[in-house]
C-alpha positions as CSV (number, residue, x, y, z in Angstrom):
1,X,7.5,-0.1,31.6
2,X,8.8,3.4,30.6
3,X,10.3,3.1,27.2
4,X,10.1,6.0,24.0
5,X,10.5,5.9,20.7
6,X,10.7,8.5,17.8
7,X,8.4,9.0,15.0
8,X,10.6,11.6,12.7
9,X,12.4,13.3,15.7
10,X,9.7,13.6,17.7
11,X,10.2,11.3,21.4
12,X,6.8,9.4,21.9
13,X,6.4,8.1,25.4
14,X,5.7,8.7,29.1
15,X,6.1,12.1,29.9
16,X,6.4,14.0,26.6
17,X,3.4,16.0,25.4
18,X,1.0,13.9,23.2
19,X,1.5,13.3,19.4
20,X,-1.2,14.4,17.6
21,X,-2.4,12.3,14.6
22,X,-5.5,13.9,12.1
23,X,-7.8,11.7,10.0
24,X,-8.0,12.6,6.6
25,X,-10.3,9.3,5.7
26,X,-12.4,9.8,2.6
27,X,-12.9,13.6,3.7
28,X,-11.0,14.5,0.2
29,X,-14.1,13.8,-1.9
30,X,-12.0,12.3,-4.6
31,X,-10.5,15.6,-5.5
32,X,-6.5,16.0,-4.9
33,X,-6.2,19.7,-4.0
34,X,-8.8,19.3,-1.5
35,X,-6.9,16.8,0.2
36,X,-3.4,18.8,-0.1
37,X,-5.4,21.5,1.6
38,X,-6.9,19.3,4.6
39,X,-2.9,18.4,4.9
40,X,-2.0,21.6,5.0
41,X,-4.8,22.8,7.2
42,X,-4.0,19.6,9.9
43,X,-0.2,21.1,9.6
44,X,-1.5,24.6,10.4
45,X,-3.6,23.1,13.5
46,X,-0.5,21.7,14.9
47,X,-0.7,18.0,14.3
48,X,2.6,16.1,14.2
49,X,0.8,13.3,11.2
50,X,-2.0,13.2,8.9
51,X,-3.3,9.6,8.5
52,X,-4.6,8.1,5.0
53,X,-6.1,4.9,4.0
54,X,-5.1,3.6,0.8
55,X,-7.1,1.2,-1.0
56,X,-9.0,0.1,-3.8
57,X,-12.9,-0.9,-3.6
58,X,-11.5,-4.7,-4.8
59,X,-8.6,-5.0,-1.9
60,X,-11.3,-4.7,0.8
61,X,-14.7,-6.1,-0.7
62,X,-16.6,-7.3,-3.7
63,X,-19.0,-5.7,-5.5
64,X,-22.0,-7.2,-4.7
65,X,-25.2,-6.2,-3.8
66,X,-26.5,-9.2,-1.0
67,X,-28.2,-7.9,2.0
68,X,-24.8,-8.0,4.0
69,X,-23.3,-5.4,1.9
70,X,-26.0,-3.1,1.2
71,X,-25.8,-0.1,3.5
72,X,-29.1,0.5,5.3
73,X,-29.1,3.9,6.6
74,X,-27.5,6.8,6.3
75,X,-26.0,8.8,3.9
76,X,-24.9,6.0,1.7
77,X,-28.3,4.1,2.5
78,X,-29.2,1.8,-0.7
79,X,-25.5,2.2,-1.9
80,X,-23.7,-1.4,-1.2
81,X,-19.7,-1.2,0.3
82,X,-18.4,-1.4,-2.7
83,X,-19.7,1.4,-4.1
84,X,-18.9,3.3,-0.6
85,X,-15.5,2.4,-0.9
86,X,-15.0,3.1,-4.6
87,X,-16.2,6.7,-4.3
88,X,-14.1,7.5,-1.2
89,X,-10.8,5.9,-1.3
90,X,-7.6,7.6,-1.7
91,X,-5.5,6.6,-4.9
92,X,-2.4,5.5,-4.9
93,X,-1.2,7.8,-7.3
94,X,-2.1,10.6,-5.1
95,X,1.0,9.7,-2.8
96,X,4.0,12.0,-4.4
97,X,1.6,15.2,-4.0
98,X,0.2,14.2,-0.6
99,X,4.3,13.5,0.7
100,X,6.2,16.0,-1.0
C-alpha cells in the first residue's frame, strides 16, 4: 500500500522526507508567552507542527484524592491527577495567540 496525503501542503507518505511533529505538552508552565516562544522555537528547529493538548482537569479526571490517583513518585509525588492536570494544561483561550 503506497498512498500520501497532505497535511497543509506538505505530501506525507512513502518516499518523502519525514514530517516532524514537536511536543509542547504542559512544557508552558501555565504562562502564554512561554508557550508562543517554545512555538516559535519548534518553527526555528524545523518542525512542520507543534502538538497541544487541550483540556481541563474535570474533562480527564476527578478531583479526588484515593490511592489510585495519588501520584507516588516523582516530581508531582503526594500531588493527586487532578491537581497534575489542573497546573499543566493548556487553556482554551490560549488558542487565537498560539494559531495566529
Amino acid at each position: 500500500m503506497n498512498k500520501s496525503f497532505q497535511i497543509g501542503g506538505t505530501i506525507i507518505g512513502a518516499g518523502q522526507p519525514p514530517y516532524i511533529i514537536a511536543e509542547m505538552s504542559g512544557n508552558h508552565n501555565n504562562d502564554l508567552s512561554r508557550a508562543l516562544r517554545i512555538i516559535d522555537a519548534a518553527k526555528d528547529a524545523g518542525v512542520h507542527a507543534v502538538k497541544i493538548q487541550t483540556y481541563t482537569a474535570d474533562t480527564i479526571t476527578i478531583d479526588h484524592d484515593g490511592d489510585e490517583f495519588l501520584i507516588k513518585e516523582g516530581l508531582w509525588a503526594g500531588r493527586n491527577l487532578y491537581e497534575l492536570y489542573e497546573e499543566a494544561h493548556t487553556p482554551w483561550g490560549w488558542h487565537k495567540a498560539m494559531f495566529d
